[in-house]
mmCIF file of the N, C-alpha and C atoms, coordinates in Angstrom:
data_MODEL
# 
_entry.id   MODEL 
# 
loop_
_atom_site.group_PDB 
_atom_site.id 
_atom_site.type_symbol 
_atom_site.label_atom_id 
_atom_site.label_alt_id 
_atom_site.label_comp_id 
_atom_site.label_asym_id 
_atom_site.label_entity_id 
_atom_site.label_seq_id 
_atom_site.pdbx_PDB_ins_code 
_atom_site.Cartn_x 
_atom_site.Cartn_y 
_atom_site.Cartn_z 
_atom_site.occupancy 
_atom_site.B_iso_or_equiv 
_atom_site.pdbx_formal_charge 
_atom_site.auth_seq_id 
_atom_site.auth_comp_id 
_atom_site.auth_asym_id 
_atom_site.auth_atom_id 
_atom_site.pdbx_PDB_model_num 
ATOM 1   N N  . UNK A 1 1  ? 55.888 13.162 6.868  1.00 0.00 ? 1  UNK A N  1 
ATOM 2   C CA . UNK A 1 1  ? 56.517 13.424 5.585  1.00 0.00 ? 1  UNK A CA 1 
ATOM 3   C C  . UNK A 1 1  ? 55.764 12.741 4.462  1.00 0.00 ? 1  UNK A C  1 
ATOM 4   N N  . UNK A 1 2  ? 54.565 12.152 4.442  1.00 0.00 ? 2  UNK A N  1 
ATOM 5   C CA . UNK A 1 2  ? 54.029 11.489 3.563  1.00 0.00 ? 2  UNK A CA 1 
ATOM 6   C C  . UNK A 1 2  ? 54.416 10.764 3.076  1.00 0.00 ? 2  UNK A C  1 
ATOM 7   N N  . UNK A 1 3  ? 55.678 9.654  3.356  1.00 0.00 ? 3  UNK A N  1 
ATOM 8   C CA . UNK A 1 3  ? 56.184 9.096  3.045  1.00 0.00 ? 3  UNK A CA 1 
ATOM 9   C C  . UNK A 1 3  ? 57.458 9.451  1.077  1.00 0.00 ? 3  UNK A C  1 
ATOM 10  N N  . UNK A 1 4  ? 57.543 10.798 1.497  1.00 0.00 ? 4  UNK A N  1 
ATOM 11  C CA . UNK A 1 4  ? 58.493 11.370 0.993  1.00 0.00 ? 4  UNK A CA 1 
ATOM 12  C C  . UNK A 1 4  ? 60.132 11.015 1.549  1.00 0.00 ? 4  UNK A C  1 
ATOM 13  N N  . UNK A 1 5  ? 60.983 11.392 0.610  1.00 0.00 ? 5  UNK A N  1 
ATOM 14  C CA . UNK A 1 5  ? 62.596 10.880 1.027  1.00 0.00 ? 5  UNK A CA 1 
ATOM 15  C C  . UNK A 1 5  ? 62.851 12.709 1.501  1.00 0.00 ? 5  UNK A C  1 
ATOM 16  N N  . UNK A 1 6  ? 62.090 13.271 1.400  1.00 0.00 ? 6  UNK A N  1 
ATOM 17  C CA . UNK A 1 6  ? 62.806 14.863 1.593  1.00 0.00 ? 6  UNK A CA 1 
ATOM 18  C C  . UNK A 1 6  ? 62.139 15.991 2.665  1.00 0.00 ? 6  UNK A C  1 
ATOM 19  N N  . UNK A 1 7  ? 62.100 16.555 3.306  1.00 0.00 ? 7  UNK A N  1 
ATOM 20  C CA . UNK A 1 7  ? 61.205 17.191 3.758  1.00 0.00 ? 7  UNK A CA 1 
ATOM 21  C C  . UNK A 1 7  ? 61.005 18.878 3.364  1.00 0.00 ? 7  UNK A C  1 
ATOM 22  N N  . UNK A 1 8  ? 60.031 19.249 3.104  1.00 0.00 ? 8  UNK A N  1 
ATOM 23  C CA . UNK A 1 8  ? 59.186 20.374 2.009  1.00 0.00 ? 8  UNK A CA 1 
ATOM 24  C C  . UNK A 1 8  ? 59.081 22.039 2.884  1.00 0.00 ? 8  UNK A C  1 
ATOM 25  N N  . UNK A 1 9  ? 58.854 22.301 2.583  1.00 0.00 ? 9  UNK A N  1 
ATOM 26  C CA . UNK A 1 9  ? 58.997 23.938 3.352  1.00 0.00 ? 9  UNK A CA 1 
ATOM 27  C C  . UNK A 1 9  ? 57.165 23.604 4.163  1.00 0.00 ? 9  UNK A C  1 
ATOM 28  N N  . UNK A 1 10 ? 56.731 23.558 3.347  1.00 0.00 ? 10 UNK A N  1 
ATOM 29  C CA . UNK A 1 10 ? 55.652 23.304 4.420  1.00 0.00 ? 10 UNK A CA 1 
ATOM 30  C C  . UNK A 1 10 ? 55.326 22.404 5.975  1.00 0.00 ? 10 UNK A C  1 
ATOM 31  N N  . UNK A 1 11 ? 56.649 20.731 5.305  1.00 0.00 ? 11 UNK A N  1 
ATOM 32  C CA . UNK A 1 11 ? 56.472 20.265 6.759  1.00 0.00 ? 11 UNK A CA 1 
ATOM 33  C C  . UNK A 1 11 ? 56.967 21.204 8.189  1.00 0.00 ? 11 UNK A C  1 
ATOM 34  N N  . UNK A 1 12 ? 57.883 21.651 7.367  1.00 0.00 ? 12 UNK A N  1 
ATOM 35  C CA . UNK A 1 12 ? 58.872 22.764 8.106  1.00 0.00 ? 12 UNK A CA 1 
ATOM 36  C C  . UNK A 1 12 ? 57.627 23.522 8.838  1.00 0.00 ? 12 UNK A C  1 
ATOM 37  N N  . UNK A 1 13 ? 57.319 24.702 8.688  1.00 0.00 ? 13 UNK A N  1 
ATOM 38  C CA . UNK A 1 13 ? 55.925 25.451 9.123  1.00 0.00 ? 13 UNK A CA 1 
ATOM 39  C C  . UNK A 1 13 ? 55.078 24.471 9.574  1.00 0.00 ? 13 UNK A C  1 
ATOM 40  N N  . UNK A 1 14 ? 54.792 23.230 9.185  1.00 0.00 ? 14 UNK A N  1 
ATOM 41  C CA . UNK A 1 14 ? 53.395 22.413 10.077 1.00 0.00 ? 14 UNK A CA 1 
ATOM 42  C C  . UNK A 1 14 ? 54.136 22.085 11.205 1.00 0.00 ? 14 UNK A C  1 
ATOM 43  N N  . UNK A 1 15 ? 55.445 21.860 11.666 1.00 0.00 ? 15 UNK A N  1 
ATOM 44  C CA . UNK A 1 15 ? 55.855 22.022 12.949 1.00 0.00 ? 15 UNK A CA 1 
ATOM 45  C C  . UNK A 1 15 ? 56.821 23.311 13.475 1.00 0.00 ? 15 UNK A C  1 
ATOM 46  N N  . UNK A 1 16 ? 56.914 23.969 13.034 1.00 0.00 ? 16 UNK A N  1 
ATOM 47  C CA . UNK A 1 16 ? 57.714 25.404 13.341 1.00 0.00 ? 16 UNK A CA 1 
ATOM 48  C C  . UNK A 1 16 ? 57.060 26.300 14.858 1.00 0.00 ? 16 UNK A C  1 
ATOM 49  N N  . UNK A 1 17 ? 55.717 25.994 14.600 1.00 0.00 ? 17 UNK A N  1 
ATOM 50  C CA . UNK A 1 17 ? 55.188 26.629 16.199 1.00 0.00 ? 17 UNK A CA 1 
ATOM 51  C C  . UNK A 1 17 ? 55.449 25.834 17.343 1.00 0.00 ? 17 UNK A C  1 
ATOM 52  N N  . UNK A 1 18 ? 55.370 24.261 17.050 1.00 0.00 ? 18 UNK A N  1 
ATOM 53  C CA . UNK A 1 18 ? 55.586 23.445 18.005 1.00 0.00 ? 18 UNK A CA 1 
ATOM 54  C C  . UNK A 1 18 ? 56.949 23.543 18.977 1.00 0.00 ? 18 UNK A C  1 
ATOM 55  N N  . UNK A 1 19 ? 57.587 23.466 17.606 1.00 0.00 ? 19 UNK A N  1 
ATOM 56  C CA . UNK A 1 19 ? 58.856 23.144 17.885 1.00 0.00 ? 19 UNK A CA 1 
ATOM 57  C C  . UNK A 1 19 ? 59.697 24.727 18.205 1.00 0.00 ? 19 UNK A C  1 
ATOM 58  N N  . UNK A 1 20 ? 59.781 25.438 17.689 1.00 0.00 ? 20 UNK A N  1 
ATOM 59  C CA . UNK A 1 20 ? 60.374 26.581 18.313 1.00 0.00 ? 20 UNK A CA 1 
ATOM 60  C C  . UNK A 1 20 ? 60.028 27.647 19.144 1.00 0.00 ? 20 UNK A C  1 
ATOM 61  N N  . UNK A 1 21 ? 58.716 27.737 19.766 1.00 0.00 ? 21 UNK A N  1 
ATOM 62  C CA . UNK A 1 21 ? 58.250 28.639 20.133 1.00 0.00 ? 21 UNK A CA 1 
ATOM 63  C C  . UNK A 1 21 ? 58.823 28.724 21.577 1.00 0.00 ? 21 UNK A C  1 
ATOM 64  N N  . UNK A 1 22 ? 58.791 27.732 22.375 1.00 0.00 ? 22 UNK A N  1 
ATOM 65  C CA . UNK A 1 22 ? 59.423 27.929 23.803 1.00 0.00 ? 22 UNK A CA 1 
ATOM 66  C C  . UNK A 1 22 ? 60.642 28.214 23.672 1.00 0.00 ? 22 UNK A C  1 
ATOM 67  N N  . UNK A 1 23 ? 61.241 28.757 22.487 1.00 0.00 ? 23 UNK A N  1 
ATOM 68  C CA . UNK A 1 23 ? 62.710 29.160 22.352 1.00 0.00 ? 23 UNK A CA 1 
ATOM 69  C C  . UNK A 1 23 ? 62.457 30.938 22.232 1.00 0.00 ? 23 UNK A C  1 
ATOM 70  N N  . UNK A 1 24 ? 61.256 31.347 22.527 1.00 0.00 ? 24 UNK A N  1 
ATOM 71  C CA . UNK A 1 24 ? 60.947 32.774 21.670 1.00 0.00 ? 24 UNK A CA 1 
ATOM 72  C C  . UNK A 1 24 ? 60.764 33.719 23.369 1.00 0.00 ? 24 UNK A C  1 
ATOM 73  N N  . UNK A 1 25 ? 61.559 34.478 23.619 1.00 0.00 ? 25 UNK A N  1 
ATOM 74  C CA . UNK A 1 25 ? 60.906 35.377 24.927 1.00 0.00 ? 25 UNK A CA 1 
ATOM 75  C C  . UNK A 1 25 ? 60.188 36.712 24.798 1.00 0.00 ? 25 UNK A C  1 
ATOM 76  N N  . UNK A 1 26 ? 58.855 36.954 24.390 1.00 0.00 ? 26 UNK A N  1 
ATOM 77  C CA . UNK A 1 26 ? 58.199 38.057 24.262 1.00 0.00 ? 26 UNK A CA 1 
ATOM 78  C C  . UNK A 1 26 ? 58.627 39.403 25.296 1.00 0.00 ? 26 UNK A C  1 
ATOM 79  N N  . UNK A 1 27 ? 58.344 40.701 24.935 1.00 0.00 ? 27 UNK A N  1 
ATOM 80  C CA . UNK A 1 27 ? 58.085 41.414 25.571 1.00 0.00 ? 27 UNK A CA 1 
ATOM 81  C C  . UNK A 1 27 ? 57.373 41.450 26.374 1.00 0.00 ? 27 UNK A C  1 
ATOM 82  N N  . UNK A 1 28 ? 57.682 42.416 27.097 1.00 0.00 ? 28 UNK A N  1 
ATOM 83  C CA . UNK A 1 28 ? 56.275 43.146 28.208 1.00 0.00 ? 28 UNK A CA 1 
ATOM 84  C C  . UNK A 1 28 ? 55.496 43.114 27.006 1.00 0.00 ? 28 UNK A C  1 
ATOM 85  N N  . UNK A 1 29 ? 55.500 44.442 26.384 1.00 0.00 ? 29 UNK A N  1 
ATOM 86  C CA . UNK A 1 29 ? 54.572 44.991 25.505 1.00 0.00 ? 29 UNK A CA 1 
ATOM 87  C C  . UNK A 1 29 ? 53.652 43.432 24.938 1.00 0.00 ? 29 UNK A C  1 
ATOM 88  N N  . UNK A 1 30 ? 54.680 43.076 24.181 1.00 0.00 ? 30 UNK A N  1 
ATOM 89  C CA . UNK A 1 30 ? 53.617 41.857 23.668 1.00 0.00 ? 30 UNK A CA 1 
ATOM 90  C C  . UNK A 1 30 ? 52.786 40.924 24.260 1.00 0.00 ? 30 UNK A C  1 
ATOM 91  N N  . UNK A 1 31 ? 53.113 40.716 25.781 1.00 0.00 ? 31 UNK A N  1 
ATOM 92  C CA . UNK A 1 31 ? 52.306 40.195 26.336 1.00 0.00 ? 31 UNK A CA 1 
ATOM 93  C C  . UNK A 1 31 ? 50.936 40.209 27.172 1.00 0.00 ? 31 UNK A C  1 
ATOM 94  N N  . UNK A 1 32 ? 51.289 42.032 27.503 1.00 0.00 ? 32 UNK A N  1 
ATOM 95  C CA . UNK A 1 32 ? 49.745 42.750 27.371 1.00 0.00 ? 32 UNK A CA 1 
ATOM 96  C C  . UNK A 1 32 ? 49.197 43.059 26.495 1.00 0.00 ? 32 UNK A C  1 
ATOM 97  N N  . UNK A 1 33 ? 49.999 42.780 25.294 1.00 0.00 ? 33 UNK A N  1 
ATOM 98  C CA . UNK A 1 33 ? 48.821 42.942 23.816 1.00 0.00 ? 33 UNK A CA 1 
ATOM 99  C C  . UNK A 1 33 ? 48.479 41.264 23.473 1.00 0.00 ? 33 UNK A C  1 
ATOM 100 N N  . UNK A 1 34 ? 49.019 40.728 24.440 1.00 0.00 ? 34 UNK A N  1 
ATOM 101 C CA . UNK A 1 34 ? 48.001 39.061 24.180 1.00 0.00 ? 34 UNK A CA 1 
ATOM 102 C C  . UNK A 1 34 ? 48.578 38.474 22.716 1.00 0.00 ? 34 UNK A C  1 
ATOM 103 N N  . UNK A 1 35 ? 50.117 38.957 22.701 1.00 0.00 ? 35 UNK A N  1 
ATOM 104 C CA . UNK A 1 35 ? 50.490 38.359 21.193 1.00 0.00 ? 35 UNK A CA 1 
ATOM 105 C C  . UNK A 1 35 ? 51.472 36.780 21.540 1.00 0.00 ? 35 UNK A C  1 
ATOM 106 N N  . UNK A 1 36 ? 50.429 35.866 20.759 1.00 0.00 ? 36 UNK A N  1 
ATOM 107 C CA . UNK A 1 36 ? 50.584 34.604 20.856 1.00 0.00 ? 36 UNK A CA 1 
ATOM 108 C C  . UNK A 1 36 ? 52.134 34.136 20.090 1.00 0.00 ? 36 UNK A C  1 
ATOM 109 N N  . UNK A 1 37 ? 52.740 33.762 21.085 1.00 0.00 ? 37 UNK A N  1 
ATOM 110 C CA . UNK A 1 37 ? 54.483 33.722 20.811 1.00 0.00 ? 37 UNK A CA 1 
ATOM 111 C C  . UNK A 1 37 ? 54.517 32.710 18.902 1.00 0.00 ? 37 UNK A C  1 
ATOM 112 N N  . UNK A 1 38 ? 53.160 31.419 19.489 1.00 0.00 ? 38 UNK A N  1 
ATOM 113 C CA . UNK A 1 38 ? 53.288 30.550 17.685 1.00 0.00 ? 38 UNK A CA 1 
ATOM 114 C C  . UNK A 1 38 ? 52.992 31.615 17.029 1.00 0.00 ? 38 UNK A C  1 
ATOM 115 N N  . UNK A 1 39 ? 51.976 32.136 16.704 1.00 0.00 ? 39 UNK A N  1 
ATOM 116 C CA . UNK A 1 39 ? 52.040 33.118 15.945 1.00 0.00 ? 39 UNK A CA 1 
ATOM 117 C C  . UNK A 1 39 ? 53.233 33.846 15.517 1.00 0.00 ? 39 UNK A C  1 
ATOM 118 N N  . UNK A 1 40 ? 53.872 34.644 16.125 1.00 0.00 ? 40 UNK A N  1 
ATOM 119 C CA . UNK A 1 40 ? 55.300 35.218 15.745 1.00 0.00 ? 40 UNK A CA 1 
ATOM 120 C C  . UNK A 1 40 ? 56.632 34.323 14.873 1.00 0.00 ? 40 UNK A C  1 
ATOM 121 N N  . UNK A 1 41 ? 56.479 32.863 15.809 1.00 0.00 ? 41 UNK A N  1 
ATOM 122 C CA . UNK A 1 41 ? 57.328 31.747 15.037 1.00 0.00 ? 41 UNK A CA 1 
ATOM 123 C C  . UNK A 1 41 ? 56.744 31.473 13.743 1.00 0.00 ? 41 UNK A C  1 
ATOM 124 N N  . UNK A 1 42 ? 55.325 31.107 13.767 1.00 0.00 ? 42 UNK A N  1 
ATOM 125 C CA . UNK A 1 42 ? 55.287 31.359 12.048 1.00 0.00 ? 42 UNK A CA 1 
ATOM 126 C C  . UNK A 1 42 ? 55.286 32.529 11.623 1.00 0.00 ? 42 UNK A C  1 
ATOM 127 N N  . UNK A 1 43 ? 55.248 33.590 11.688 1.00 0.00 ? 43 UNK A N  1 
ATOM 128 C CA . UNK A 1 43 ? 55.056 34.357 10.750 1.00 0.00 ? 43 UNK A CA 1 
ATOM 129 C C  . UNK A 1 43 ? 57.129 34.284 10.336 1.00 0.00 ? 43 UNK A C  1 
ATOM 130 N N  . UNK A 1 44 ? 57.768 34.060 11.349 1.00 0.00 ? 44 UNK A N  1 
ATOM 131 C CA . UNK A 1 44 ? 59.218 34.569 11.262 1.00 0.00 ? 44 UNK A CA 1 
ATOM 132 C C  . UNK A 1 44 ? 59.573 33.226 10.076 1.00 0.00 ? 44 UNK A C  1 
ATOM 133 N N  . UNK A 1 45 ? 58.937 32.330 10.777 1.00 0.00 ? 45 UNK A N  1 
ATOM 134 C CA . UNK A 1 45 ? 59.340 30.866 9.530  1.00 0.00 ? 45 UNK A CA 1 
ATOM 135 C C  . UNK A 1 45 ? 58.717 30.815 8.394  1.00 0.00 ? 45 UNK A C  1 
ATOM 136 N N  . UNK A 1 46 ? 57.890 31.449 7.686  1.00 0.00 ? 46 UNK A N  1 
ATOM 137 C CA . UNK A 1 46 ? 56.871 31.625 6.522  1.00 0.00 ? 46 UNK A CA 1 
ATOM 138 C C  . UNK A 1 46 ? 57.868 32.702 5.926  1.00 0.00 ? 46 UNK A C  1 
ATOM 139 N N  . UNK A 1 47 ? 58.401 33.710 6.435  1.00 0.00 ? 47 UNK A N  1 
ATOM 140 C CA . UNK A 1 47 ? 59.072 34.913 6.232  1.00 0.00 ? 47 UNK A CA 1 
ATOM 141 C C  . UNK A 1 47 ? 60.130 33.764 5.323  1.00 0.00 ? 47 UNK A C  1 
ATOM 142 N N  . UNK A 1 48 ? 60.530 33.566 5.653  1.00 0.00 ? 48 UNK A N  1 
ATOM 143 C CA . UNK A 1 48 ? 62.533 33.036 5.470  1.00 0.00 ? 48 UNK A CA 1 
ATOM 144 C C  . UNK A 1 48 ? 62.452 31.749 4.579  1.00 0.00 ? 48 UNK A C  1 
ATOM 145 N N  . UNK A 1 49 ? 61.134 31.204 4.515  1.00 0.00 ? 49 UNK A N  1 
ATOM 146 C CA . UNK A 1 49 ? 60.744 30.077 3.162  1.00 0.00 ? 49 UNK A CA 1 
ATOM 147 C C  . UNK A 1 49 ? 60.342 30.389 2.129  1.00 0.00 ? 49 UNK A C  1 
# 
């Protein structure tokens, strides 16, 4: 947090792949198209900030 009292939409997204992605269950489809589950968590958490 940079020694901030608040935390910023960005810290949010610098851990959003970490932290939520083993919560995400891909498709078939997506997983023979090799689509990387962080990827999807950010794009869904960038979406909604």
């Amino acid at each position: 947090m940079e020694g901030k009292d608040f935390v910023s939409p960005e810290n949010v997204l610098g851990i959003a792949k970490s932290v939520l992605a083993h919560r995400v269950i891909l498709s078939y489809e997506a997983i023979i198209d090799k689509v990387d589950v962080r990827d999807v968590v950010y794009e869904i958490a960038s979406e909604n900030l």
